[in-house]
C-alpha positions, 0 to 999 in steps of 0.5 A: 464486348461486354464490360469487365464487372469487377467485385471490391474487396479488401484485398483488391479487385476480384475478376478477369482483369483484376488483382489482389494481394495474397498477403497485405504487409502490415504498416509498422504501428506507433504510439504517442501522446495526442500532443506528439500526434496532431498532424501526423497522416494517415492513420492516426486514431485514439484509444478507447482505454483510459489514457490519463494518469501513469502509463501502465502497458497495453491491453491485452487483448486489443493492443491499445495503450492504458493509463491510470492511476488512484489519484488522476481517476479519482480527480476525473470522475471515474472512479470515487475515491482515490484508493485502489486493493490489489490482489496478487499471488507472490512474483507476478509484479505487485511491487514493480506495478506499485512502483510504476504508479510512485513514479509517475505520481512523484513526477507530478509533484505527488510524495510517495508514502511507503509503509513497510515493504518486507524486502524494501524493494522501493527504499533505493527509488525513494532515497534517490528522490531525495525521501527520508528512509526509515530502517525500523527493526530492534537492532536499528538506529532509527527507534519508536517511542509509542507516547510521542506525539510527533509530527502532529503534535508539532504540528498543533502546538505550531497551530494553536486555538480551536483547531491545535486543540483538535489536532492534540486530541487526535495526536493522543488519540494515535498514540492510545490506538498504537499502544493497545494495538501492540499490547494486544499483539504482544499477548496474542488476546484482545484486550477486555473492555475495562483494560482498553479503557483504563489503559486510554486514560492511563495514557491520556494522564502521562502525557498530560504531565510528562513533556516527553512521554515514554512507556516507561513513564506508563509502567510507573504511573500504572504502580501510582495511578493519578485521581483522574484513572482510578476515578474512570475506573472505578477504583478507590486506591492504587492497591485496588487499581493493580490488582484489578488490572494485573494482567494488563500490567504484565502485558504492559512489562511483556512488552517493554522486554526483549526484542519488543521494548527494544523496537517501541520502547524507547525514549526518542523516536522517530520524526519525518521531514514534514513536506519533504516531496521525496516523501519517506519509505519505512524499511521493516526488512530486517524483522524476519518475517517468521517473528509476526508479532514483531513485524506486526508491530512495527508496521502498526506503529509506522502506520500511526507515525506516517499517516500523522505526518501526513495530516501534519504536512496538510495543516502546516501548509494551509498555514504557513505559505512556505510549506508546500501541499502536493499531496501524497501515494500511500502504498501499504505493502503486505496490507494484512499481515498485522491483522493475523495477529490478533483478533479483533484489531481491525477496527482501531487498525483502520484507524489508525490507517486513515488520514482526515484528508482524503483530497490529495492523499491517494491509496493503494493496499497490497495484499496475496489472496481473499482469504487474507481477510476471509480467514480471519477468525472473527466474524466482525473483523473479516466483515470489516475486512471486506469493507476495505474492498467494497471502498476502493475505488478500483481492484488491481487483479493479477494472477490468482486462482479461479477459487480466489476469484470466485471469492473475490466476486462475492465482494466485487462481482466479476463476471466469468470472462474477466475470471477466466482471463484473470485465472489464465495469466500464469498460464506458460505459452509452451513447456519450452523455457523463454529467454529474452534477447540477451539471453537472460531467462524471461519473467514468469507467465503471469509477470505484469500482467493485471486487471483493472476492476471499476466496480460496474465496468468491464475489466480491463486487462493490461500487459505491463512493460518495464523500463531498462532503469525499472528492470536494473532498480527494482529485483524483489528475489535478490537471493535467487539471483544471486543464485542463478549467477552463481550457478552460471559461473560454476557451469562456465 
């Protein structure tokens, strides 16, 4: 009798004799950090994703688990500079992925910088990690004087010699950046050049010889110009120098009523904790977003304020030993909102937001579509615009449409699989509408779910998960579930 030749395959043997499974039950699948897993057997394998840094979900189209963010990839080498521009239509998680990395960064010891988020979806998490929660508006307690120096110009007079001098010089910088930035928005027209540079030197003169500067003291220097402004600008008397800059004059008093004078023309102002490792949020809330100069302003002045405090906290800690550096999350929500409001600001926006420390200062700017920045009227600005996004470490892509994305690729090229993944995230499995577990009717298509874009790497596609804590702390759309509850009620 001739032996029975059996054929291996993955199910078993094949052939008179043999056997096999018609269905192979799959083992129950688990995932751990690699300190968790050693000894573990059998089928312990690793990931190919990235799996330093905050824990974001799991690749959607293999499974395996991602990690990352700003700071840990840029400390790694994967990424060269510690910034990321995410990109996403309203509802699809911006906020909720923002939060995911302030919280993994803060319990590494990383402060989170909040600047403005417009329905203050992140000042209940700061305040309970101890932060300083900043309510700006004109109705607010918390007020902005444009002239004062703050936390680094603390700083510097602590510091003294060469380097206090350079930290002053920088202060007043901020300061003239801050007030033409809002006289600009304030009369919706660029300052001209001879205006932008009697205005610096006018500023320059009242802080030298005020020890508490306010814009007040502005509008009466600018009726008794001292020597120094009228010998910058050319003018051989007070009566020259007012009527050669009336116009400025006016926009100086336009902004010192009303609802403006009321949110940046005050005596006092605002100072932050400097080193405090719950860091700080500003809350801009309760400005309507329909009032753009407004809001503008306000989120151009908690830039100058947040980012010095910043450079302040940097400087203190190298010499003071009691004041600790951990470094910090700058995230800036509805990044370009201020940029709309008037053109040709870009450039001393930039500055404004930019801290001389990039080591341990990590960045992530939260922003719509592309035509955020394609749209703006001037050439050099939507220019400067895209050099936001061509420095960025890393794109952070939810859902937007395939013609944002083919935008977004003349910036940072995309090739047409990551587009089509990219413009398929809001698409619904079924007409039929979901509901989790409890009932409750389930996110949106295209909720948490994001690419992860590293100039010439393929993107990575990640279906992010919240926590219960993160689903019960961070609701973006209270209006509309408030709604939904009560209209639940009345069908009950």
């Amino acid at each position: 009798m001739k032996p029975v030749k059996h054929i291996r395959t993955p199910r078993g043997l094949a052939g008179f004799g043999g056997g096999r499974w018609g269905k192979i039950p799959q083992p129950p699948q688990y995932y751990s950090t690699s300190a968790q897993l050693p000894g573990v057997y059998p089928f312990a394998a690793g990931t190919s994703r990235p799996n330093i840094g905050a824990p974001l979900g799991r690749d959607m189209h293999v499974g395996t688990a991602v990690c990352g963010d700003p700071q840990t990839w840029y400390s790694s080498g994967l990424i060269s500079s510690a910034s990321m521009m995410m990109f996403g239509l309203n509802g699809n998680g911006k906020s909720s992925l923002g939060g995911r990395f302030m919280y993994s960064m803060a319990a590494r010891g990383i402060a989170p910088a909040v600047f403005d988020p417009i329905k203050n979806e992140h000042g209940e998490a700061v305040a309970a990690m101890g932060g300083n929660v900043i309510r700006v508006g004109p109705d607010s307690t918390d007020k902005i004087n444009l002239l004062d120096l703050g936390a680094l110009g603390d700083a510097a007079k602590k510091i003294g010699g060469i380097l206090g001098d350079e930290m002053h010089r920088q202060a007043i910088g901020k300061a003239v950046d801050a007030v033409s930035l809002v006289v600009q928005i304030s009369r919706g027209i660029p300052l001209s050049d001879s205006e932008d540079a009697a205005l610096a030197e006018l500023i320059r003169s009242v802080i030298a010889r005020n020890d508490h500067p306010w814009m007040g003291d502005l509008l009466t220097a600018f009726m008794d110009p001292p020597p120094e402004v009228l010998s910058a600008t050319v003018c051989k008397d007070a009566n020259q120098f007012t009527d050669e800059y009336r116009q400025l004059h006016l926009s100086l008093r336009a902004v010192m009523s009303g609802q403006m004078g009321s949110l940046v023309g005050g005596r006092e102002s605002v100072r932050l904790e400097v080193g405090n490792p719950g860091g700080f949020c500003f809350d801009t809330s309760s400005i309507p977003e329909s009032n753009t100069k407004l809001l503008s302003a306000a989120m151009l002045a908690t830039w100058s304020i947040g980012f010095s405090s910043i450079d302040a906290h940097y400087e203190l800690s190298l010499h003071d030993p009691s004041i600790h550096w951990g470094g910090y999350f700058a995230m800036q929500d509805e990044f370009w909102y201020p940029m709309r409001a008037c053109e040709g600001i870009i450039d001393r926006v930039d500055r404004i937001g930019r801290t001389n420390r990039g080591k341990g200062v990590s960045e992530l700017k939260i922003t719509h579509s592309p035509k955020d920045f394609l749209s703006l009227p001037n050439a050099k600005d939507r220019a400067t615009a895209k050099g936001f996004t061509e420095r960025s470490g890393v794109l952070g892509i939810m859902a937007l449409s395939r013609e944002d994305l083919h935008d977004l690729s003349e910036v940072q090229p995309l090739n047409e699989r990551e587009i089509d993944t990219v413009a398929g995230f809001n698409a619904p499995p079924s007409w039929k509408q979901e509901r989790s577990a409890d009932g409750r009717p389930v996110p949106p298509p295209g909720a948490g779910k994001f690419m992860l874009k590293i100039p010439g790497r393929i993107g990575i596609a990640v279906q992010m998960t919240l926590t219960e804590t993160e689903r019960q702390k961070h609701i973006t759309d209270e209006r509309s579930v408030s709604t939904n509850q009560l209209m639940k009620g009345r069908v009950g």
